[in-house]
mmCIF entry with sequence, helices, sheets and N, C-alpha, C, O atoms, coordinates in Angstrom:
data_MODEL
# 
_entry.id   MODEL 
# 
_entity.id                         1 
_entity.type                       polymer 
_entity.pdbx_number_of_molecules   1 
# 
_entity_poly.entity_id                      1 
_entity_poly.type                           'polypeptide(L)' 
_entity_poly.nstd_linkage                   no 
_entity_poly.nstd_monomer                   no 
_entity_poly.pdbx_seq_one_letter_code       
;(UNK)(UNK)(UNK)(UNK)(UNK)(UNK)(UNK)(UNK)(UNK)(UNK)(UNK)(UNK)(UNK)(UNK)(UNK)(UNK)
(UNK)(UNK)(UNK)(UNK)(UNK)(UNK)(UNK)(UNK)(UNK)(UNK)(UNK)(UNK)(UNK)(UNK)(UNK)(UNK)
(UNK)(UNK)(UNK)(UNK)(UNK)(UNK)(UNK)(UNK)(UNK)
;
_entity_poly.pdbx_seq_one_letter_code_can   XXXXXXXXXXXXXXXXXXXXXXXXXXXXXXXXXXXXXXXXX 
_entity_poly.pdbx_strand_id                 A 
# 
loop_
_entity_poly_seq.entity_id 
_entity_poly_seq.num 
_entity_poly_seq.mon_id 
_entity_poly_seq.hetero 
1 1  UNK n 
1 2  UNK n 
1 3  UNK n 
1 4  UNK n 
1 5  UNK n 
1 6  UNK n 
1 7  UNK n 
1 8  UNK n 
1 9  UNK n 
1 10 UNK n 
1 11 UNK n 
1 12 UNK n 
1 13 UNK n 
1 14 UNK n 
1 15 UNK n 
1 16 UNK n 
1 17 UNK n 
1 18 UNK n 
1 19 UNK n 
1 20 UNK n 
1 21 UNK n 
1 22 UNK n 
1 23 UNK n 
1 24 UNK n 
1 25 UNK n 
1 26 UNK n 
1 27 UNK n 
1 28 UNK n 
1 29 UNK n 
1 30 UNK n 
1 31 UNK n 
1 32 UNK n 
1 33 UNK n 
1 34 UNK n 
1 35 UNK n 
1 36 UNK n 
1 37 UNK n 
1 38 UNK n 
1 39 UNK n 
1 40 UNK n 
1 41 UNK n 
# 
_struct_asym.id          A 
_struct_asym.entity_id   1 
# 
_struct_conf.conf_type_id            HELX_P 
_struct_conf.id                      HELX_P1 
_struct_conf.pdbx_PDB_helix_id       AA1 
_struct_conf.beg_label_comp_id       UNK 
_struct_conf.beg_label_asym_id       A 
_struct_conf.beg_label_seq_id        16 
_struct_conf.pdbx_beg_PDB_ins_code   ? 
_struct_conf.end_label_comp_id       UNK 
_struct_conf.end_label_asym_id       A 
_struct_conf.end_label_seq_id        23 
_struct_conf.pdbx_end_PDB_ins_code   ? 
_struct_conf.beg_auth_comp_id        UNK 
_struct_conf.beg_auth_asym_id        A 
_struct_conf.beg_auth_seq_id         16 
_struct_conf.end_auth_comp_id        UNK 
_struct_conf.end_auth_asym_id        A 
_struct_conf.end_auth_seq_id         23 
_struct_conf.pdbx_PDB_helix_class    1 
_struct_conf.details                 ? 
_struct_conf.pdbx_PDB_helix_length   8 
# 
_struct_conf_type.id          HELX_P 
_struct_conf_type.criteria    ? 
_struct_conf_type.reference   ? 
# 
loop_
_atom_site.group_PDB 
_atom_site.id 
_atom_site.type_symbol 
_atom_site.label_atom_id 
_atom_site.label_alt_id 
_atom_site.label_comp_id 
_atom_site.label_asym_id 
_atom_site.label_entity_id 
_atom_site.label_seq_id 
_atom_site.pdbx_PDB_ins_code 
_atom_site.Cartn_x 
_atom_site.Cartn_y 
_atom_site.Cartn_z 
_atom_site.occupancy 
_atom_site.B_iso_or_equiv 
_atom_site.pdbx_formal_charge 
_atom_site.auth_seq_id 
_atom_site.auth_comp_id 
_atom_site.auth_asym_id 
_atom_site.auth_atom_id 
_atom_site.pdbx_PDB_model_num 
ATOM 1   N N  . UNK A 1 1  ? 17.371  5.472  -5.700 1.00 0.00 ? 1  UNK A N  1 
ATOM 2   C CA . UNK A 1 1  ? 16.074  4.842  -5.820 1.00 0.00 ? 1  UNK A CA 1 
ATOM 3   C C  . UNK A 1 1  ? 15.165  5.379  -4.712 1.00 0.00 ? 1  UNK A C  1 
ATOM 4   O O  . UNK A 1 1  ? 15.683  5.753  -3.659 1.00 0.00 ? 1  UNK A O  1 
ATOM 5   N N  . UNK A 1 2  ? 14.061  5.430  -4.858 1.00 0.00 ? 2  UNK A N  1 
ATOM 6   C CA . UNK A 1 2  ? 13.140  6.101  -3.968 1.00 0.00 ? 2  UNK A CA 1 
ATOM 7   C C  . UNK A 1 2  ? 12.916  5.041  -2.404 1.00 0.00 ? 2  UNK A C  1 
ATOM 8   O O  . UNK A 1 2  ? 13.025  3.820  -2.519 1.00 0.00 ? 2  UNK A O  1 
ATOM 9   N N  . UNK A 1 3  ? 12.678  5.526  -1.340 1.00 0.00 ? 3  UNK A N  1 
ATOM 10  C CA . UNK A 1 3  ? 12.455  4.906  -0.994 1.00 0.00 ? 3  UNK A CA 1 
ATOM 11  C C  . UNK A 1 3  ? 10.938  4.691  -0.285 1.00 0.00 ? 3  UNK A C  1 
ATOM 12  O O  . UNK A 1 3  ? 10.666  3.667  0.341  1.00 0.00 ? 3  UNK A O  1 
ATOM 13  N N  . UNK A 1 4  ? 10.140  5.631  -0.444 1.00 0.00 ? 4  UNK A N  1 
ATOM 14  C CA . UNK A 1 4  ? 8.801   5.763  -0.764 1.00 0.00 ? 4  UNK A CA 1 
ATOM 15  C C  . UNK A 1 4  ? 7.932   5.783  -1.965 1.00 0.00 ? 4  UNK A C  1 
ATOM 16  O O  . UNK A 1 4  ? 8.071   6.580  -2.893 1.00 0.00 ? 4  UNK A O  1 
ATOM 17  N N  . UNK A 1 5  ? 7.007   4.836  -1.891 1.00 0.00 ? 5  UNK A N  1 
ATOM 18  C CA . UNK A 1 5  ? 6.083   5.304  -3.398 1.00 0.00 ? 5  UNK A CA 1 
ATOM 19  C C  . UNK A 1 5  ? 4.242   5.775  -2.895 1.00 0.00 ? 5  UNK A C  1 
ATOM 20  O O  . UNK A 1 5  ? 3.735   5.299  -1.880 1.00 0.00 ? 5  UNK A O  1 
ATOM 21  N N  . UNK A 1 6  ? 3.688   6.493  -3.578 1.00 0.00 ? 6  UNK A N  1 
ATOM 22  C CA . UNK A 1 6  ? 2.513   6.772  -2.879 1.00 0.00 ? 6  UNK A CA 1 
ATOM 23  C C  . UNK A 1 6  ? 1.649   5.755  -3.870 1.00 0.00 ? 6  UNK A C  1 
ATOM 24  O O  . UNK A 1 6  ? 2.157   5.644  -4.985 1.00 0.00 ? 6  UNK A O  1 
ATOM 25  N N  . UNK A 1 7  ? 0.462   5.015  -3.662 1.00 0.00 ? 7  UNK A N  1 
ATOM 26  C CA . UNK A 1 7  ? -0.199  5.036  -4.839 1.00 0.00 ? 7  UNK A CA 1 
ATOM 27  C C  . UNK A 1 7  ? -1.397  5.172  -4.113 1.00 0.00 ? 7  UNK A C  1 
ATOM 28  O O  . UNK A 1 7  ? -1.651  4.713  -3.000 1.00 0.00 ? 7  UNK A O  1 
ATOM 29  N N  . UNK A 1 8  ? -2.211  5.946  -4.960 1.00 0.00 ? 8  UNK A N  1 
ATOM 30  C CA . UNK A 1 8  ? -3.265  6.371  -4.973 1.00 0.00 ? 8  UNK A CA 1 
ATOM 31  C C  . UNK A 1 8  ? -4.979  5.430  -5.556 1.00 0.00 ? 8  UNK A C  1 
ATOM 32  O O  . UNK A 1 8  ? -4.960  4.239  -5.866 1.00 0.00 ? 8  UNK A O  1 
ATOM 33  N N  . UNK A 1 9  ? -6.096  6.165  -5.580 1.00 0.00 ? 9  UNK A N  1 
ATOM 34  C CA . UNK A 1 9  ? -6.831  5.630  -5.868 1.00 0.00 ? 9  UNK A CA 1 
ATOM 35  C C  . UNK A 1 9  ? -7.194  3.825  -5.924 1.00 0.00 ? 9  UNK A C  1 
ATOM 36  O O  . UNK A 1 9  ? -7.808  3.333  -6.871 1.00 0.00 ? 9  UNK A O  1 
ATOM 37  N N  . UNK A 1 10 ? -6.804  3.193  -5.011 1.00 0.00 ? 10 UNK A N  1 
ATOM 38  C CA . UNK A 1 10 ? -7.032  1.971  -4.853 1.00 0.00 ? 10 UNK A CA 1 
ATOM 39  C C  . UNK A 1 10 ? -8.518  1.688  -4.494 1.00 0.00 ? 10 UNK A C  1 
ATOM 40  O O  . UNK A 1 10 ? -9.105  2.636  -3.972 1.00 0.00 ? 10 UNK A O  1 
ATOM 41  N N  . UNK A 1 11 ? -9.301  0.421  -4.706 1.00 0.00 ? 11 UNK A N  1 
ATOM 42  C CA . UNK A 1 11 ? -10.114 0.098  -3.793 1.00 0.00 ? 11 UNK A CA 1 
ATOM 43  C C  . UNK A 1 11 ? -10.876 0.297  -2.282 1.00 0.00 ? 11 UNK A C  1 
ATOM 44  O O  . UNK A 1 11 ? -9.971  0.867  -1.673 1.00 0.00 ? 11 UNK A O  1 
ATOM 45  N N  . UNK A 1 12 ? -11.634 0.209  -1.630 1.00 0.00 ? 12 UNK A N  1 
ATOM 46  C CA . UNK A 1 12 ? -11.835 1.025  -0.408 1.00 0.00 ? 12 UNK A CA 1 
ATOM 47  C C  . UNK A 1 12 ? -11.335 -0.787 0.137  1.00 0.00 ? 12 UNK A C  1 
ATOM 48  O O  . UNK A 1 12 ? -10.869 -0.780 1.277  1.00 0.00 ? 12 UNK A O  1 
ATOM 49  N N  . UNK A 1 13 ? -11.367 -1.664 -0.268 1.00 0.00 ? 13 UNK A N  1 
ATOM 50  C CA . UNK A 1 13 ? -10.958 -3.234 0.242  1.00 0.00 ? 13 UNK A CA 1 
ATOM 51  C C  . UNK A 1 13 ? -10.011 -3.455 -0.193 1.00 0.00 ? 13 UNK A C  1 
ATOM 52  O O  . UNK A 1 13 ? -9.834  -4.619 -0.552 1.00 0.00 ? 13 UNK A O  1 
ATOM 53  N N  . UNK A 1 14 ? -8.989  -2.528 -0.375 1.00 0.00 ? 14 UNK A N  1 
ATOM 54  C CA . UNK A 1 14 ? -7.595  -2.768 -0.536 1.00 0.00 ? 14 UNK A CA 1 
ATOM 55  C C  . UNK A 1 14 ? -7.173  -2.965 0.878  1.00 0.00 ? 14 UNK A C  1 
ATOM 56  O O  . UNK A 1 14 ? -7.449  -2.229 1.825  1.00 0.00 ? 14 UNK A O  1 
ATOM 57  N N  . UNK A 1 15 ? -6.391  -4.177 0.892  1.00 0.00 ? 15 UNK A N  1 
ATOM 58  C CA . UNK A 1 15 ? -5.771  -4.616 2.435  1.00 0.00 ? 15 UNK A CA 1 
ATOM 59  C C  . UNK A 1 15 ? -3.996  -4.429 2.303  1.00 0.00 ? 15 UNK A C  1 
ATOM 60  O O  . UNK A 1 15 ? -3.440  -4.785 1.264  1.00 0.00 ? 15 UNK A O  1 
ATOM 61  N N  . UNK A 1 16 ? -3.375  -3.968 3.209  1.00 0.00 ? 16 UNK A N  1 
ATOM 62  C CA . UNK A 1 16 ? -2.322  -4.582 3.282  1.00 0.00 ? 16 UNK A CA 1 
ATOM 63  C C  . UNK A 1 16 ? -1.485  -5.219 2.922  1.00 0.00 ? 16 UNK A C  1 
ATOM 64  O O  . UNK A 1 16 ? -0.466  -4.750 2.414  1.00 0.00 ? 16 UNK A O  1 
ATOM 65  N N  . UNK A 1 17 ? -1.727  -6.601 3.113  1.00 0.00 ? 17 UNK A N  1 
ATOM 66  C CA . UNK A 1 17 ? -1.082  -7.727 2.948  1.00 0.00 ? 17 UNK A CA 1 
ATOM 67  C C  . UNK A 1 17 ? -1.378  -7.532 0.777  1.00 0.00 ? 17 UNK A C  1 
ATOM 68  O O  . UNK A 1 17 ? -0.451  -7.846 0.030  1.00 0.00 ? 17 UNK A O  1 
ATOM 69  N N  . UNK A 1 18 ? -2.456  -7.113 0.316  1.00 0.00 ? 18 UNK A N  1 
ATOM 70  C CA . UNK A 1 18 ? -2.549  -7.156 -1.165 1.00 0.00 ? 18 UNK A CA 1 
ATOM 71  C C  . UNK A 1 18 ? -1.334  -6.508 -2.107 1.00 0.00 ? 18 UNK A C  1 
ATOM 72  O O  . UNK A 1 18 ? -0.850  -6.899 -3.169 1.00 0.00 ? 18 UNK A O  1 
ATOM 73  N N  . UNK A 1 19 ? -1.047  -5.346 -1.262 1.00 0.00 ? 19 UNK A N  1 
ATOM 74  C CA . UNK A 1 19 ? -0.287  -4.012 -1.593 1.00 0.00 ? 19 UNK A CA 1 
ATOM 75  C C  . UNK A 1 19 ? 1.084   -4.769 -1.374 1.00 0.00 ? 19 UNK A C  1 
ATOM 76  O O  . UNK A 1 19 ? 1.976   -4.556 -2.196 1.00 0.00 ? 19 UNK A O  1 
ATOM 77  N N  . UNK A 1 20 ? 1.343   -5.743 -0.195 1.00 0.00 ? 20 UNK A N  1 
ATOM 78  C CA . UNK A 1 20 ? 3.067   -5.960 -0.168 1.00 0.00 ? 20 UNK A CA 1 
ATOM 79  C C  . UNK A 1 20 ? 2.944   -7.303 -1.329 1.00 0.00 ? 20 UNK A C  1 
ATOM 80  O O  . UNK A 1 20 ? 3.830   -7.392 -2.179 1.00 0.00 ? 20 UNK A O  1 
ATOM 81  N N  . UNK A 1 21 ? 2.136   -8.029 -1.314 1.00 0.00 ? 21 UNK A N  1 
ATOM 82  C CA . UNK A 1 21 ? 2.026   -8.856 -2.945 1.00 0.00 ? 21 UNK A CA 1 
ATOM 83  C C  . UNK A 1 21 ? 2.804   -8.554 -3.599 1.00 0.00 ? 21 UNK A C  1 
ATOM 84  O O  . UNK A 1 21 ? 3.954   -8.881 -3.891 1.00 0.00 ? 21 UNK A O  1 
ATOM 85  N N  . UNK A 1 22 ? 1.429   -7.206 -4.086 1.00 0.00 ? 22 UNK A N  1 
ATOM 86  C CA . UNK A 1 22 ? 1.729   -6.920 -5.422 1.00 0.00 ? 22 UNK A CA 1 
ATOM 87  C C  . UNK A 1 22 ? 3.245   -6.306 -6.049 1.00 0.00 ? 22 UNK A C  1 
ATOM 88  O O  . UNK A 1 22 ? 3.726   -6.372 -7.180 1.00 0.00 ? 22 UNK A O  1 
ATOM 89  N N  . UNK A 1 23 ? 3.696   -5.752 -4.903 1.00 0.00 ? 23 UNK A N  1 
ATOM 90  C CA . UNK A 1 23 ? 4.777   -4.882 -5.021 1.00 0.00 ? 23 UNK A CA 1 
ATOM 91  C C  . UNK A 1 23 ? 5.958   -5.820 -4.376 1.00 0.00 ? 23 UNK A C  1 
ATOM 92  O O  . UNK A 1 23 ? 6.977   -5.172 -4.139 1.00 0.00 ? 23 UNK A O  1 
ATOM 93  N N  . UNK A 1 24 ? 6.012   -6.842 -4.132 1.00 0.00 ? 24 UNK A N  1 
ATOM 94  C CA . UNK A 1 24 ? 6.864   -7.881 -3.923 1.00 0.00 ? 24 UNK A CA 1 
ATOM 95  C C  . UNK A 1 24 ? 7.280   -8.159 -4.910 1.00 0.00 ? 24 UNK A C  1 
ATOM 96  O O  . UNK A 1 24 ? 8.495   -8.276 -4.754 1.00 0.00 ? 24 UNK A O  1 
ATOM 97  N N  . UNK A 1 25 ? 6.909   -8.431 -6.299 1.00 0.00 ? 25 UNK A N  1 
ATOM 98  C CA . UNK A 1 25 ? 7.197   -9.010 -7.328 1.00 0.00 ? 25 UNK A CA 1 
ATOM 99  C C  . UNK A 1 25 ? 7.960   -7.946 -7.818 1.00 0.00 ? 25 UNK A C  1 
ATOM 100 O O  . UNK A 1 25 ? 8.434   -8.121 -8.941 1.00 0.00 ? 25 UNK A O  1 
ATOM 101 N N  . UNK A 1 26 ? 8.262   -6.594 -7.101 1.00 0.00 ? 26 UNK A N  1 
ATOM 102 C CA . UNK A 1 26 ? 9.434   -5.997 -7.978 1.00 0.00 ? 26 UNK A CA 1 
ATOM 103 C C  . UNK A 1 26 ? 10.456  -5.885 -6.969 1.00 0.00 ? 26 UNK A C  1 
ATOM 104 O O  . UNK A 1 26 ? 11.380  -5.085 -7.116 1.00 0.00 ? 26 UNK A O  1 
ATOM 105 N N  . UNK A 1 27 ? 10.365  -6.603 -5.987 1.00 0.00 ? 27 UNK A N  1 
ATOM 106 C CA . UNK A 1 27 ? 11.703  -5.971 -5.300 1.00 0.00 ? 27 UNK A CA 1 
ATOM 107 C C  . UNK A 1 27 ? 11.260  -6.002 -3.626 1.00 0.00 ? 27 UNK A C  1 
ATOM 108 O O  . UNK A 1 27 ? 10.067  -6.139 -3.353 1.00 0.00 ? 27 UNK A O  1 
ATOM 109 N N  . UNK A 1 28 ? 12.303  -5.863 -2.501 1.00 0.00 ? 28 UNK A N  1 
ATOM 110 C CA . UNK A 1 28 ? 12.289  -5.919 -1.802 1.00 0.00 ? 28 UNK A CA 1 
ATOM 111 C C  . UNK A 1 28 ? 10.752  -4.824 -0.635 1.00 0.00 ? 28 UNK A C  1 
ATOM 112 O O  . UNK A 1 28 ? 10.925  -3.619 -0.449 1.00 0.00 ? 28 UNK A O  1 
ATOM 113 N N  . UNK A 1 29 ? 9.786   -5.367 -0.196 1.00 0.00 ? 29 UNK A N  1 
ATOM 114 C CA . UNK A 1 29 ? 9.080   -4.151 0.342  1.00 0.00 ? 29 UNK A CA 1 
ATOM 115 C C  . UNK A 1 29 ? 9.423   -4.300 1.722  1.00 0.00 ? 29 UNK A C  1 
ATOM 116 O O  . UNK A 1 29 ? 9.236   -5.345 2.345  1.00 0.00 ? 29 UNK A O  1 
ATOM 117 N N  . UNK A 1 30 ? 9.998   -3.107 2.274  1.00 0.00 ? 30 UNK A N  1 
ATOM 118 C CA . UNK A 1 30 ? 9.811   -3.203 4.059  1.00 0.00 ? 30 UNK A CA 1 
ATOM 119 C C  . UNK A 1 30 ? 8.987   -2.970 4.899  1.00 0.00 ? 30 UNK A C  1 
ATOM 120 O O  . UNK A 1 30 ? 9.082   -3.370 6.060  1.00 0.00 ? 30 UNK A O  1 
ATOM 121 N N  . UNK A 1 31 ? 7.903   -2.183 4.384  1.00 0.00 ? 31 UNK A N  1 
ATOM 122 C CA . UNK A 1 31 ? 6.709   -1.159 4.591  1.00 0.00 ? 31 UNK A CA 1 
ATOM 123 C C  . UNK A 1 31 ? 5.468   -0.926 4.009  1.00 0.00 ? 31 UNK A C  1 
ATOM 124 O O  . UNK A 1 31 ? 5.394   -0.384 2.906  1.00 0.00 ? 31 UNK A O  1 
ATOM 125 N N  . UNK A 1 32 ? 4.225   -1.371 4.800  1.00 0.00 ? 32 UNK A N  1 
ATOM 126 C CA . UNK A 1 32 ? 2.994   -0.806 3.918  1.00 0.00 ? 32 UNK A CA 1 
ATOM 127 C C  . UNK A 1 32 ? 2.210   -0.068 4.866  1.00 0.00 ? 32 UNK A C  1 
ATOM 128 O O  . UNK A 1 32 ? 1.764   -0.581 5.892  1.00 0.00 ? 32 UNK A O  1 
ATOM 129 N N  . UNK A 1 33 ? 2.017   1.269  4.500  1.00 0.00 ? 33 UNK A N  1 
ATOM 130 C CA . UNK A 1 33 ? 0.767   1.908  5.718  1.00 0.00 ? 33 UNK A CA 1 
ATOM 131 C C  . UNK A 1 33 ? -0.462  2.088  4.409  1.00 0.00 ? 33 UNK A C  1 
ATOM 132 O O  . UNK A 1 33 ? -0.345  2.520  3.262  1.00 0.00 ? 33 UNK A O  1 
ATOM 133 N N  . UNK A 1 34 ? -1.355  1.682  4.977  1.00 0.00 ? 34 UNK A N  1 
ATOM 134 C CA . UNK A 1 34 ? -2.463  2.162  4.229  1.00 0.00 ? 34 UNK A CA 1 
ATOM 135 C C  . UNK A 1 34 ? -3.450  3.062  4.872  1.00 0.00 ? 34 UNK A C  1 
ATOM 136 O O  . UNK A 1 34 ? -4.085  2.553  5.796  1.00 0.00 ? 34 UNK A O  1 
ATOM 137 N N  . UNK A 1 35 ? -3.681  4.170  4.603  1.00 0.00 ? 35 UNK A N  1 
ATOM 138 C CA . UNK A 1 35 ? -3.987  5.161  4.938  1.00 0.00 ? 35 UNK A CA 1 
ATOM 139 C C  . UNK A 1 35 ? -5.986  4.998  5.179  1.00 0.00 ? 35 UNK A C  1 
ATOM 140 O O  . UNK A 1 35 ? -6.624  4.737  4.159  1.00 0.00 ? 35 UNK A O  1 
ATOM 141 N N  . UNK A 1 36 ? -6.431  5.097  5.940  1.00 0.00 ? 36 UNK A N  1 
ATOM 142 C CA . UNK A 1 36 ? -7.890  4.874  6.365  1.00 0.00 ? 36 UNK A CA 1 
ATOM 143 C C  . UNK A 1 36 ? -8.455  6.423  6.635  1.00 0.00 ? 36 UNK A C  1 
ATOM 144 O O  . UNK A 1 36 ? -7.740  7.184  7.286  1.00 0.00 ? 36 UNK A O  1 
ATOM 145 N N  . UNK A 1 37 ? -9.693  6.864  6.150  1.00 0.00 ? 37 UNK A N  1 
ATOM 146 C CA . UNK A 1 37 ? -10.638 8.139  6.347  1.00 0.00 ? 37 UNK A CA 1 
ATOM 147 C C  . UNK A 1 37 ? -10.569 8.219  7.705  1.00 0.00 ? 37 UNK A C  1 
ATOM 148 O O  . UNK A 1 37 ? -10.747 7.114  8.218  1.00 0.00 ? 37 UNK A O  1 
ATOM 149 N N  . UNK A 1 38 ? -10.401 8.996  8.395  1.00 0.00 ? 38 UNK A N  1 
ATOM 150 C CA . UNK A 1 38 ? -10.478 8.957  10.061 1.00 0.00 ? 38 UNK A CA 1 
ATOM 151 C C  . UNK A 1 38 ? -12.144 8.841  10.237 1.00 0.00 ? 38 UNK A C  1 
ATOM 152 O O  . UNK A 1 38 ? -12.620 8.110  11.106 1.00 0.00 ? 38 UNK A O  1 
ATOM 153 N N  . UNK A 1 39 ? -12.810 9.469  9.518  1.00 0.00 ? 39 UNK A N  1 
ATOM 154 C CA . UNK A 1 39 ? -14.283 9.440  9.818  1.00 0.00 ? 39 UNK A CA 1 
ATOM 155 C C  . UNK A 1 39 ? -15.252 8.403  9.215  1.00 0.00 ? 39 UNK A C  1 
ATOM 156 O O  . UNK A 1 39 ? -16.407 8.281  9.623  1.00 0.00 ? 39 UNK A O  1 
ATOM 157 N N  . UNK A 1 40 ? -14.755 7.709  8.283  1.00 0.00 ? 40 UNK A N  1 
ATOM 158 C CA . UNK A 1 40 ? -15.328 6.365  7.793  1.00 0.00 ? 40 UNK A CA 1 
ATOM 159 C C  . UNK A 1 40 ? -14.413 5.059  7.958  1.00 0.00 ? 40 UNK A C  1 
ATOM 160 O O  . UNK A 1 40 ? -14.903 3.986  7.607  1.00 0.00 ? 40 UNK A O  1 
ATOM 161 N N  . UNK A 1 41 ? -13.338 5.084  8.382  1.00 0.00 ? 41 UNK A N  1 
ATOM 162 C CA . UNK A 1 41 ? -12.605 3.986  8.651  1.00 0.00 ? 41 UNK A CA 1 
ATOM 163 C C  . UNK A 1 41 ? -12.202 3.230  7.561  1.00 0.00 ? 41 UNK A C  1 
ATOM 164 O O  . UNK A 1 41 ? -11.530 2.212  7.730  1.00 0.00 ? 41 UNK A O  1 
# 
């Protein structure tokens, strides 16, 4: 089983805490980095 998934194209107000939610409901998450524009934050 993977133990990374990428997903892409989300919201620019996608938080964190939304992403381990959503992906809670399939299974164990240990990890969320959400990746921010270095130049727009």
């Amino acid at each position: 089983m993977a133990t990374r998934l990428y997903v892409g194209n989300l919201p620019f107000n996608t938080t964190e805490n939304e992403l381990q939610e959503l992906f809670a409901q399939a299974g164990v998450v240990q990890e969320v980095t959400l990746m921010q524009d270095k130049f727009t934050g």
